[in-house]
C-alpha positions as CSV (number, residue, x, y, z in Angstrom):
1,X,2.8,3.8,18.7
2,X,2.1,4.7,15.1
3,X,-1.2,5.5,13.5
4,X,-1.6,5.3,9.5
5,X,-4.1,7.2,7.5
6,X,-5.0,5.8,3.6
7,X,-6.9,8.2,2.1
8,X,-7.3,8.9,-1.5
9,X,-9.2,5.9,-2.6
10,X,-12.6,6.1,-5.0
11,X,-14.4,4.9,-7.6
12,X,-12.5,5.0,-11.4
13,X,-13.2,4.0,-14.8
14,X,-11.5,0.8,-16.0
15,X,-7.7,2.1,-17.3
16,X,-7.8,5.0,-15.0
17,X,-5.6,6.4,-12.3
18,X,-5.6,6.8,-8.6
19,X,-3.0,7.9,-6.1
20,X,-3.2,6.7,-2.5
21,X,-1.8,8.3,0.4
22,X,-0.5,6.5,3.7
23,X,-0.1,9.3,6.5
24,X,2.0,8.6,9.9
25,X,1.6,10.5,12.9
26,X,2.5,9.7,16.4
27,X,6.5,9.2,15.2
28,X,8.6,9.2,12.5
29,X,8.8,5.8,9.9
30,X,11.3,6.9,8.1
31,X,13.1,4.5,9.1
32,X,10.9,1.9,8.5
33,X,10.1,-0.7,5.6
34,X,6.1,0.0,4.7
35,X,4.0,-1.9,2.6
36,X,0.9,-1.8,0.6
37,X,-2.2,-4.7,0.9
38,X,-5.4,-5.1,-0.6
39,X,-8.4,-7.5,0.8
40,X,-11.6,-8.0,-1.3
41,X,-14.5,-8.7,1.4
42,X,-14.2,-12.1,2.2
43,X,-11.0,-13.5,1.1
44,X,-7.8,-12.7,2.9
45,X,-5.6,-9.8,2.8
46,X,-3.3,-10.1,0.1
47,X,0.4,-8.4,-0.7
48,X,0.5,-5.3,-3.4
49,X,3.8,-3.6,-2.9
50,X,6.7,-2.4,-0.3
51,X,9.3,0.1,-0.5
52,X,12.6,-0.5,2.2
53,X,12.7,3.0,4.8
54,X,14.9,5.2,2.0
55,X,12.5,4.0,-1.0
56,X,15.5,2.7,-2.8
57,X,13.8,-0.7,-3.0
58,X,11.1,-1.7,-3.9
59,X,8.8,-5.1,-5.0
60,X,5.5,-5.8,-6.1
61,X,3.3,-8.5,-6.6
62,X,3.1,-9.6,-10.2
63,X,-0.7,-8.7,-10.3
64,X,0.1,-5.1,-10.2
65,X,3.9,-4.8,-11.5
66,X,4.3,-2.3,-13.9
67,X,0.9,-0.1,-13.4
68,X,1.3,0.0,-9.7
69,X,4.8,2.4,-8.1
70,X,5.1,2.5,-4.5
71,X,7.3,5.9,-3.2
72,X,7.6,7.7,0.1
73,X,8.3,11.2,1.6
74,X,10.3,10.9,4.7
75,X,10.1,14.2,5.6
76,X,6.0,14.5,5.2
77,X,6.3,11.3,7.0
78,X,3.9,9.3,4.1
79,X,4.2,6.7,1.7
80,X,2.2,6.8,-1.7
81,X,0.6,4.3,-4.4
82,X,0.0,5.4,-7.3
83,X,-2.2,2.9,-9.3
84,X,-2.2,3.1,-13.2
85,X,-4.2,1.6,-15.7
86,X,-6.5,0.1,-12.9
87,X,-8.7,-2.7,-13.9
88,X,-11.7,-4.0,-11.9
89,X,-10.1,-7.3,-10.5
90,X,-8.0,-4.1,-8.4
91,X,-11.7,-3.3,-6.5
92,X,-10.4,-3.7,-2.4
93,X,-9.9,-1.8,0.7
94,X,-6.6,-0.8,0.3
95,X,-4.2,-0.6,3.8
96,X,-0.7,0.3,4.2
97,X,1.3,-0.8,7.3
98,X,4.8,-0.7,8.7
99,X,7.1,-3.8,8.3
100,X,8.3,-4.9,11.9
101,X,9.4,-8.6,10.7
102,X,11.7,-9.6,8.1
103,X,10.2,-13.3,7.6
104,X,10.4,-13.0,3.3
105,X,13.1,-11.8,1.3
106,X,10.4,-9.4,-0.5
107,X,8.3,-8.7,2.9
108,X,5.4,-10.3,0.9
109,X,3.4,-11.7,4.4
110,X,0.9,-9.8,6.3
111,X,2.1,-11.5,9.3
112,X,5.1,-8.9,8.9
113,X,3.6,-6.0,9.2
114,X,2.0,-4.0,11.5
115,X,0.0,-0.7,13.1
116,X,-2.5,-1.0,10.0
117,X,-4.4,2.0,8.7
118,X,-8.3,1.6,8.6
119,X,-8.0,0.7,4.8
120,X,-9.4,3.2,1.7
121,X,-11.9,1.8,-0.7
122,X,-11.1,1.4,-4.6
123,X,-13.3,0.5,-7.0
124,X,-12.8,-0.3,-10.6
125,X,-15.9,-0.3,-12.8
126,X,-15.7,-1.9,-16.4
């Protein structure tokens, strides 16, 4: 069984930066696709990023490609996102989770991952 952590969410300024941590404990996923989602309260979760288990590939939904870079440390056992230029359509609970289906080329479905985190709150004020 794995457990996630996010932590480093908060409230920004329009066109500032965050950087979000997604801690594993319980065993290693190093070898394990992760993923990035976001879900504003009351619509569903929605796909921002995955990284494949040695971080040499990665995709991201088109909302966030280019200010958004998904990385990993396999040896501190955690997977980052660090969010650039954030604007405040990026406001969500952020969640990472580990990729246990390969349904989508990109691993863009929720229904692919699991053993979510309890989510880190981001807000973007104008």
């Amino acid at each position: 069984q794995v457990q996630l952590v996010e932590s480093g969410g908060g409230l920004v300024q329009a066109g500032g930066s965050l950087r979000l941590s997604c801690a594993a404990s319980g065993r290693t996923v190093s070898r394990d696709a992760m993923g990035w989602f976001r879900q504003v309260l009351g619509k569903e979760r929605e796909f921002v990023a995955t990284i494949n288990w040695s971080g040499s590939t990665t995709y991201y939904a088109a909302s966030v490609k280019g200010r958004f870079t998904i990385s990993r440390d396999n040896a501190k056992n955690t997977v980052y996102l660090q969010m650039n230029n954030l604007k405040p359509e990026d406001t969500a609970v952020y969640y990472c989770a580990v990729r246990r289906m390969f349904t989508t080329l990109q691993g863009i479905s929720v229904l692919e991952y699991d053993y979510w985190g309890q989510g880190t709150q981001v807000t973007v004020s104008s």
